[in-house]
N, C-alpha and C positions, 0 to 999 in steps of 0.2 A: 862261185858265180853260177848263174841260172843258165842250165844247156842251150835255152830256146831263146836265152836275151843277150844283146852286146851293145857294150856300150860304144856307139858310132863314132862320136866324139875321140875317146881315145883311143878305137882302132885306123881312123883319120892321120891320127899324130903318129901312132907307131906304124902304118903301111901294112900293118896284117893284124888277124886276130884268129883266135883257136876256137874250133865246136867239134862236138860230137857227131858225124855222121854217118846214115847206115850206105856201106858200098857193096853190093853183091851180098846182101842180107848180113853181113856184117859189120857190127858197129866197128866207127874208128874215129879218132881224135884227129883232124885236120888241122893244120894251119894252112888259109887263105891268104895272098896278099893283097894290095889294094894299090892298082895301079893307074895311074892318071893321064887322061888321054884328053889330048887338042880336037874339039869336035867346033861345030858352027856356034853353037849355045854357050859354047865357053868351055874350059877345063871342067873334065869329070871324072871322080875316082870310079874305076871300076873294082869288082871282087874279080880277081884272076884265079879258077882252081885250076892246080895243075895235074889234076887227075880227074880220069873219067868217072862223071857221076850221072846216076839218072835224071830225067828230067823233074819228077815230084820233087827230087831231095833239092836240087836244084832250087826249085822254085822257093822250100822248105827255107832255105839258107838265105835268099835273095829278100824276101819276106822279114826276115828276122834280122838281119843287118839293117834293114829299109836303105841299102846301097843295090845300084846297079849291078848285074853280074855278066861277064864276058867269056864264052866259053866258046868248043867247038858247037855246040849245040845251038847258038845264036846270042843275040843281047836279051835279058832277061830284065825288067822292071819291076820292083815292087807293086803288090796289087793298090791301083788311084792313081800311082802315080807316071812320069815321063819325062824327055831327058831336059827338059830343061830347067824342070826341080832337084836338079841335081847341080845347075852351074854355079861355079863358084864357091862348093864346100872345102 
């Protein structure tokens, strides 16, 4: 599988999926999971990491799943998009 692509669809159905990312200049294989939250717009899966990442790689990962991401750092959107293109995946 390509580091930089994920297939949406079945990390949807399994609730996580694995990438490669850099923490503290060191690469490392993550798994994210993908948790689903009651907002106005309707249910939205979010990417939950549960470790502290910068905000590039952040953005990096949020980009590349084209899934919301939920972190201490804030709510993160893929670039174009917003949360109501995400109701009801």
């Amino acid at each position: 599988m390509n580091q930089d692509s994920i297939n949406r669809e079945k990390a949807l159905k399994d609730g996580f999926f694995d990438l490669r990312v850099q923490r503290s200049g060191v690469y490392q294989q993550l798994r994210f999971k993908i948790a689903r939250e009651k907002t106005a717009a309707g249910e939205i899966p979010f990417i939950v990491p549960d470790r502290i990442i910068d905000l590039p790689e952040l953005l990096r990962i949020c980009d590349s799943a084209q899934l919301p991401l939920k972190s201490a750092t804030g709510i993160l959107f893929p670039k174009g998009k917003m949360l109501r293109d995400f109701a009801g995946l």
